[in-house]
C-alpha positions in Angstrom: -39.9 -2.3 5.7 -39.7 -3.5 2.1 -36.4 -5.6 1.2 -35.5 -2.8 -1.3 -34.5 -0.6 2.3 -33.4 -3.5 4.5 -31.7 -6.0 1.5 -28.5 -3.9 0.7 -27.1 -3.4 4.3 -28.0 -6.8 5.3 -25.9 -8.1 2.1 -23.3 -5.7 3.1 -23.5 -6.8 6.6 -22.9 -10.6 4.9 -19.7 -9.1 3.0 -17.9 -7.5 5.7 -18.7 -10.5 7.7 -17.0 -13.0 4.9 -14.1 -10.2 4.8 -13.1 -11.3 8.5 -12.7 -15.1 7.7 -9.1 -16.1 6.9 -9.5 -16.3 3.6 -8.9 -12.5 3.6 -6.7 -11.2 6.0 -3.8 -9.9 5.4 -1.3 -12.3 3.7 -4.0 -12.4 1.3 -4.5 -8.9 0.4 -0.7 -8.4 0.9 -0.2 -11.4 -1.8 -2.9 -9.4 -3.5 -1.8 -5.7 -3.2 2.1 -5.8 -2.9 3.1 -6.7 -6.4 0.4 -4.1 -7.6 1.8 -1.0 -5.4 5.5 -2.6 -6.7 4.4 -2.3 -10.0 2.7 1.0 -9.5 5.3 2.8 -7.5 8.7 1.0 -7.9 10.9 2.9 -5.5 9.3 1.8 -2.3 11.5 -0.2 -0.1 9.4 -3.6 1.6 9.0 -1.5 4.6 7.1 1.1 3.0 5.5 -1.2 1.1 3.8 -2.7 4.0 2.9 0.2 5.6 0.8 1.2 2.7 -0.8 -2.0 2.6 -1.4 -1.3 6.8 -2.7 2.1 5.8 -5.3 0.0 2.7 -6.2 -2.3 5.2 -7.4 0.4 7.8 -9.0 2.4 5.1 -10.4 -0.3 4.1 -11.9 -0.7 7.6 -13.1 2.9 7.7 -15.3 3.0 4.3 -17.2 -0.7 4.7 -18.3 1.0 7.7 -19.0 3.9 6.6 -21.0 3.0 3.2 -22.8 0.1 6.3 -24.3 3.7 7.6 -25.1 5.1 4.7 -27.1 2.1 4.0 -29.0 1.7 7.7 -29.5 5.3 7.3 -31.5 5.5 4.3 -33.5 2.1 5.1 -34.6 3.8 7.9 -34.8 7.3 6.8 -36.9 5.7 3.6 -38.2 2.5 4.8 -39.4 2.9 7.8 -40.2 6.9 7.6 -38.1 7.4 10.6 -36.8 11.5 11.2 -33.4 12.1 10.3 -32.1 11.7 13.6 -34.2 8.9 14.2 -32.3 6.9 11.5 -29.1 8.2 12.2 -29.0 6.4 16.1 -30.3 3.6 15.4 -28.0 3.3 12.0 -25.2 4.3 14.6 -25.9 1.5 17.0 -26.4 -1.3 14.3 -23.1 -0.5 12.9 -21.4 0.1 15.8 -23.3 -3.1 17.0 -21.9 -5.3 14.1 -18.4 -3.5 14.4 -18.3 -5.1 17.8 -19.6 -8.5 16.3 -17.0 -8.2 13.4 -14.1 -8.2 15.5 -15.4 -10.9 18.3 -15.9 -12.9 15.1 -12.5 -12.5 14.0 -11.2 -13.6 17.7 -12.9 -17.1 16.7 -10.5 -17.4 13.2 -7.2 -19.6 13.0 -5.6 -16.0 11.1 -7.0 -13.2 12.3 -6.8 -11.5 15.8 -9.4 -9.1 16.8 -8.7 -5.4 17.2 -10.0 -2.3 19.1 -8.1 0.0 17.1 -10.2 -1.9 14.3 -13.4 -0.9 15.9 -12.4 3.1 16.6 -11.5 2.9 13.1 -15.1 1.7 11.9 -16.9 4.2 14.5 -14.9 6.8 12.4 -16.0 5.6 9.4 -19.9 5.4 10.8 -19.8 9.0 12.4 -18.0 10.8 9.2 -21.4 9.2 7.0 -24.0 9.9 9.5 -22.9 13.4 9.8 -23.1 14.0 6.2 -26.2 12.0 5.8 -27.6 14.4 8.5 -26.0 17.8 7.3 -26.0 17.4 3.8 -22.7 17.5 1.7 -22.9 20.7 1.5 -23.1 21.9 5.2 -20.0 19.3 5.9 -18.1 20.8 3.0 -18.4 24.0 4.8 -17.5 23.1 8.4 -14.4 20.8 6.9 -13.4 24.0 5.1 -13.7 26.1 8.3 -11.6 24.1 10.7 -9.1 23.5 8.0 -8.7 27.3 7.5 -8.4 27.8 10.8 -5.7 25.1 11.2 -3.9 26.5 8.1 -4.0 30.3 9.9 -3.1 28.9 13.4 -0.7 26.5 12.6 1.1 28.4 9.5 1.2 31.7 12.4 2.7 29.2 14.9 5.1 28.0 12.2 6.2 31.5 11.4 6.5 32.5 14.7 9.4 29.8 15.4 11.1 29.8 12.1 11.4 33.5 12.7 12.9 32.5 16.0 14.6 30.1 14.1 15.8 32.3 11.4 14.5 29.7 8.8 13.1 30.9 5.6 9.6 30.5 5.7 8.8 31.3 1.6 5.6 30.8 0.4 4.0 30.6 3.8 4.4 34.2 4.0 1.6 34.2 1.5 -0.5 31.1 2.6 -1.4 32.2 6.0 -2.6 35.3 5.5 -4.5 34.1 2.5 -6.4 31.9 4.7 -6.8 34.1 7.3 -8.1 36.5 4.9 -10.5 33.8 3.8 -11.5 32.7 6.9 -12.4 36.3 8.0 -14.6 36.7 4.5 -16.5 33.4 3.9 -19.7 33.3 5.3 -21.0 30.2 6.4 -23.8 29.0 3.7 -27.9 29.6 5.3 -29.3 26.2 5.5 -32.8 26.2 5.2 -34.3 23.8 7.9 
């Protein structure tokens, strides 16, 4: 495999790696992000303040990982001519792999404590690219819209089932739910040419 496939997730590798030293956990980023999300949004009390900076942090966790998929994926898929599915397991265990090493590294710093939470969150991250990488953007698009439909007609039923019981107003969801049942019931799923 030329360096052109196996360089970028190797240097990614390298960055994720320098992210778990001390030098950026979080009274860094905190130091880093807090007077930004102060400045951006100045109503947030301290508390809500750091639980935004929790919620960059885990998102932050989520898209190195995912983006360290993407990037096994196509050396594989590319570099080494591998099928599809091919490259997406063994992308999957690399990643997962150095998700495993990430954390046992950070175990080993004065700062930072290692997580499993942390590593669930990076599997997340490596399954949501490798499905799109497999299906196509377009085929993901489709399912995400599917299940969200069906949560919207589901859920808004169930909701005006027990404000009814309730006797809350429900408003506009008299409208919403049977919108997207409606749509649900007429959207057909997109033919994907194998």
């Amino acid at each position: 495999m030329r360096p052109a496939y196996w360089g970028p997730p190797v240097v990614w590798m390298a960055i994720i790696w320098l992210f778990s030293t001390d030098d950026f956990g979080g009274t860094w980023t905190e130091e880093l992000l807090l007077p930004l999300l102060r400045w951006l949004v100045p109503d947030l009390t301290r508390a809500q303040l750091l639980a935004v900076h929790a919620l960059l942090r885990k998102t932050a966790h989520f898209v190195e990982y995912a983006i360290l998929a993407a990037l096994w994926f196509r050396a594989f898929v590319h570099g080494r001519r591998l099928s599809a599915r091919g490259a997406a397991w063994v992308a999957l265990a690399l990643s997962l792999a150095w998700a495993l090493l990430d954390e046992a590294h950070q175990a080993t710093t004065l700062l930072r404590t290692p997580s499993a939470v942390d590593v669930l969150i990076d599997a997340a991250g490596v399954l949501l690219a490798l499905t799109v990488a497999r299906r196509g953007w377009g085929t993901t698009l489709d399912g995400a819209t599917r299940v969200l439909l069906w949560l919207a007609t589901v859920g808004g039923a169930l909701v005006l089932g027990v404000n009814w019981v309730a006797g809350v107003a429900s408003g506009v969801l008299w409208l919403a739910v049977p919108a997207a049942a409606l749509t649900l019931l007429l959207a057909r799923p997109r033919r994907v040419r194998p």
